[in-house]
Each structure stands twice: as C-alpha cells, then as structure tokens.
N, C-alpha and C positions, 0 to 999 in steps of 0.2 A: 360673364353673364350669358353664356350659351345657352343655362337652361330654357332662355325663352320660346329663341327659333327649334329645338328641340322638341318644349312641351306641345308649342301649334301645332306641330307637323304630325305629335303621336295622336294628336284631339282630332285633329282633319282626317288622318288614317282611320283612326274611330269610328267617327261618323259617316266613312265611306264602307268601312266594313262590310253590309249587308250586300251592296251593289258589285265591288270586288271579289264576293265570293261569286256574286253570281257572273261574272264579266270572266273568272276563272275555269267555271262548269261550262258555261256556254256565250263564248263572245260572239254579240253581234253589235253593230254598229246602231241599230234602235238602243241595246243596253246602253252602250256608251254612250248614246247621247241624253237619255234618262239620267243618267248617273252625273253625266255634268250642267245636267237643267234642274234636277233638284237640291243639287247643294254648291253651290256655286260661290261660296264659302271658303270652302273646305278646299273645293278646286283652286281657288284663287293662291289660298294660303300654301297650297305643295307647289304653287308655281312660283312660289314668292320665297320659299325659304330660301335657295342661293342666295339671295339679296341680303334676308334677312340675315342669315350664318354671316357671311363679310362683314356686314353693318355692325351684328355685335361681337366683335372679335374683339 
C-alpha cells in the first residue's frame, strides 16, 4: 500500500509547483517563506512522507 505516501507527496509537489519554479529562477528567503506560508499543507505532508513510507510498508 505505498501508493499512498507516493500519491501525497506527487499532489504536494503539485501544488508547490508554481513557487518551486520560482524559488529555482530566483531564490530568496521572502520566496521561501511565501512558499511555506501559503501552503503549509503540502509542506507539512513532504515533511511527513518518511514517516508515512515506514508506516505503510
């Protein structure tokens, strides 16, 4: 049952998309913290997959 912690992780990548491109072209530390103040979700959930992956092994 991996496809779980998988699908989170491509839906969180998803949803950070926009920000990661731009955090790619020009990082500054205002992006990054834009980037983890509006979806903080998504951030939760890429910090969370290790846990997740072990839990559904």
């Amino acid at each position: 049952m991996r496809v779980l912690p998988i699908g989170l992780a491509l839906l969180a990548l998803l949803d950070l998309r926009p920000e990661l491109q731009l955090l790619a072209d020009h990082f500054t530390l205002t992006s990054l913290w834009f980037a983890l103040l509006y979806h903080p979700l998504a951030v939760t959930v890429l910090i969370l997959t290790p846990d997740l992956w072990r839990r559904y092994r």
